[in-house]
C-alpha positions in Angstrom: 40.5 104.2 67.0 41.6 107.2 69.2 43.9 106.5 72.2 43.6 108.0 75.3 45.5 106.7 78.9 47.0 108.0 82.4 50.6 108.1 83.1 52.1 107.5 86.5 54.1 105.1 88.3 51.7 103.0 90.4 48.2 102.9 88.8 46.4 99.5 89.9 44.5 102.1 92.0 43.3 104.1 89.3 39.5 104.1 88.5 40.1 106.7 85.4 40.3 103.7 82.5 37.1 102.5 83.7 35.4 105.5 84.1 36.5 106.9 80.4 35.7 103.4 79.2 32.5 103.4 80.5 32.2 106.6 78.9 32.9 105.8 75.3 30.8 103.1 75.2 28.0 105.5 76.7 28.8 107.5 73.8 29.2 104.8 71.2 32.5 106.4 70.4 35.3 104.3 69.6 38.1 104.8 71.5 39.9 103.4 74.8 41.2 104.7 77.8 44.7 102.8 78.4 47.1 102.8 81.9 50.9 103.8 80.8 53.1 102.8 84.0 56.5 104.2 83.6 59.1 103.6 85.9 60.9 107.4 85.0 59.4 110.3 83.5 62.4 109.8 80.2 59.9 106.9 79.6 57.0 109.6 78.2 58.8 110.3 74.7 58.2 106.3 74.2 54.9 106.3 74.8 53.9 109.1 72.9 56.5 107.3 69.9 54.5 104.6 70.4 51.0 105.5 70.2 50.3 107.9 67.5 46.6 107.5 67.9 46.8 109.6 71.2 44.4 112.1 72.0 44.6 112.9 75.2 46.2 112.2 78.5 45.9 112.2 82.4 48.7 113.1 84.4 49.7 111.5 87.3 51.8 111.0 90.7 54.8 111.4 90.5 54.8 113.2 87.3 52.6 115.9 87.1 56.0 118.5 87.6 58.1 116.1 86.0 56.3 116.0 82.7 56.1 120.0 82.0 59.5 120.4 80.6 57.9 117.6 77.8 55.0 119.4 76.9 55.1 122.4 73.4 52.4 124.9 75.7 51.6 125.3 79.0 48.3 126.8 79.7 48.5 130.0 81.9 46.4 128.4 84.8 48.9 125.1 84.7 52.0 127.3 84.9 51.0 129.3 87.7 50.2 126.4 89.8 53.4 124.7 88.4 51.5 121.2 87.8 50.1 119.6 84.7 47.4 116.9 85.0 45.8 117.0 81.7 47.8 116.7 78.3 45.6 118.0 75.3 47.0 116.8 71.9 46.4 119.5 69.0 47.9 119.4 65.4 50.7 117.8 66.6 51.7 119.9 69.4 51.0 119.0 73.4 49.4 121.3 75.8 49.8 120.7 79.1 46.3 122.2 81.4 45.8 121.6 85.2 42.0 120.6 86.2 42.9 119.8 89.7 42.1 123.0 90.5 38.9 123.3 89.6 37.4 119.7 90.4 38.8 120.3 93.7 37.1 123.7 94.4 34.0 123.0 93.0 33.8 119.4 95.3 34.4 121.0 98.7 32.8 124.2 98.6 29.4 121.8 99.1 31.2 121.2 102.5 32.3 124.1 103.8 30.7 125.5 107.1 29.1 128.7 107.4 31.8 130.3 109.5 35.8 130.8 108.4 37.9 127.7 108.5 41.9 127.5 108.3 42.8 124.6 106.6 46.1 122.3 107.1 47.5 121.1 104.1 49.1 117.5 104.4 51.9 117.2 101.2 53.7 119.1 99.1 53.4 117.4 95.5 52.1 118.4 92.2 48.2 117.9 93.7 49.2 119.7 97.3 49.8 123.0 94.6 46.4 122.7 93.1 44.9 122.5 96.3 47.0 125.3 97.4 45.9 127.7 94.6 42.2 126.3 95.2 42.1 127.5 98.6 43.8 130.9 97.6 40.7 131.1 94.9 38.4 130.4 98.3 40.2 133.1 100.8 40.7 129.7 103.0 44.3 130.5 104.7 46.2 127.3 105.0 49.0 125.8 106.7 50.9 123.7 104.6 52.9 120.3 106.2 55.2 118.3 104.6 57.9 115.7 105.6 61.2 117.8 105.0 61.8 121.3 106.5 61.2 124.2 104.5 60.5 127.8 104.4 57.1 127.2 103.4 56.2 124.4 105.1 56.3 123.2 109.0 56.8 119.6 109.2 54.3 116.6 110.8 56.4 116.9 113.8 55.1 120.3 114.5 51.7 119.6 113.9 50.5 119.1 118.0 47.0 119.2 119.4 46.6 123.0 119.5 47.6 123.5 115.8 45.4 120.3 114.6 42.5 122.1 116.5 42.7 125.3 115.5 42.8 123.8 111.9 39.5 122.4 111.4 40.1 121.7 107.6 42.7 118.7 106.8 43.0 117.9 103.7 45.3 115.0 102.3 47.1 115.6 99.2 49.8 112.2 99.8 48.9 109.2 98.4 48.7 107.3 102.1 46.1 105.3 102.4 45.8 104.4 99.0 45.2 100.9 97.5 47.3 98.5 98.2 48.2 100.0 101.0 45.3 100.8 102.7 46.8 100.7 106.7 49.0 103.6 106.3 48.0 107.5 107.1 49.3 110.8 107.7 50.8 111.5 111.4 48.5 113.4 113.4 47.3 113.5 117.0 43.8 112.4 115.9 42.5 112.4 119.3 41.9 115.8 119.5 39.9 115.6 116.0 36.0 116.8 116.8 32.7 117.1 114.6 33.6 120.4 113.9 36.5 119.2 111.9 36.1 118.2 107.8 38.8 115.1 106.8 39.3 116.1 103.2 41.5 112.8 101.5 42.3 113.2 97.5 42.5 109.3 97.6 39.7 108.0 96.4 40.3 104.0 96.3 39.9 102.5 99.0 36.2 105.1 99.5 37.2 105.4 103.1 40.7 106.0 103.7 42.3 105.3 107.3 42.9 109.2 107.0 39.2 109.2 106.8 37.9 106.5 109.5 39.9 107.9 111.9 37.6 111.3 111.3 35.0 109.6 111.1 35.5 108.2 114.7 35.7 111.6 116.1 32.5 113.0 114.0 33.9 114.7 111.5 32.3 115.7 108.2 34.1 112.9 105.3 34.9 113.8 101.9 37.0 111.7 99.4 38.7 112.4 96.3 36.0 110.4 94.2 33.8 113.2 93.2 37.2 115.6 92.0 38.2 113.1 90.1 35.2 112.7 88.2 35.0 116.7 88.0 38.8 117.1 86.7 37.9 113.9 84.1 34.9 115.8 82.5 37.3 119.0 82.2 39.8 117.1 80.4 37.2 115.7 78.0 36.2 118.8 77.1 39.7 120.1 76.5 40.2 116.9 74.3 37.6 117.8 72.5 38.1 121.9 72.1 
């Protein structure tokens, strides 16, 4: 029976097993989708030790940077970004691909308005650089914010009214809000949020984020990370099964 699983550190939110689960049996294939929690990223040469019926993995937080230097090949798209979220295993060598990009481009162009946006960026992770390069793909400038000074990023700090206005695409790439811990957000001054804003939130468990009520209070067109996920998981079935 082929193997295939997730690796990250905290995955009782994931919905990926089930979903690839559901799949295979769709398919009457046999094979199952298995969660690999590791505590470090040293951990991955076990697994893979381990499980030699593995034919594909997802990838991730907090590994999806951590787990290139592990990889044979990175695929051109994946190195550019600088993140890996999909591991294809082929005669005996793994490739390392990033779908990210794609499942999140193709999910919020539905959603963009008819006139230019800038978007604000919230996070700075192996996700936040898909998005990044998504947007770039799009012409969408961006703002990125993250919780350390940098030279490419301002911090949550500096994001006040004017700049949260002015910025009427926010788009979460941390992993606050997720479950279990569904009462924590990014810090914003969502009172000046408006229905000419789109809340963009990559989690996807719980459906509505706090990230995403509080837009929703204001008016703001909602989009969760539900239906990139299930775009990025197609993608990596097919490079499973190239």
């Amino acid at each position: 029976m082929k193997e295939y699983g997730i690796i990250g550190k905290s995955l009782s939110h994931s919905f990926s097993p089930k979903y690839f689960n559901n799949k295979f049996g769709v398919l009457g294939l046999e094979a199952h989708f298995e969660i690999f929690e590791i505590p470090h990223i040293e951990s991955f040469k076990q697994i893979i030790a381990q499980h030699r019926a593995l034919a594909g993995l997802c990838v991730t937080i907090p590994y999806k940077e951590l787990i290139m230097p592990y990889l044979d090949e990175i695929d051109p798209v994946a190195a550019d970004i600088g993140a890996v979220n999909c591991i294809q295993f082929k005669q005996g060598k793994l490739k390392g691909y990033n779908t990210d990009i794609s499942g999140f481009v193709n999910s919020l162009v539905p959603i963009l308005p008819a006139v230019p946006v800038k978007a604000l960026v919230l996070g700075t992770g192996g996700a936040s650089k898909a998005v990044l390069k998504g947007l770039e793909s799009l012409g969408i400038p961006y703002t990125l914010v993250s919780r350390m000074v940098s030279a490419s990023a301002i911090t949550y700090a500096d994001v006040d009214a004017t700049l949260l206005s002015a910025h009427k695409l926010i788009i979460n790439t941390t992993p606050l809000g997720t479950f279990p811990e569904v009462h924590t957000f990014p810090d914003l001054p969502y009172a000046v949020l408006s229905d000419q804003h789109i809340l963009y939130d990559l989690v996807y468990n719980p459906a509505e984020t706090a990230f995403l009520q509080k837009g929703k209070a204001a008016g703001a067109v909602l989009k969760n990370g539900l239906e990139m996920l299930e775009l990025q998981a197609e993608a990596n079935w097919r490079i499973w099964n190239e």
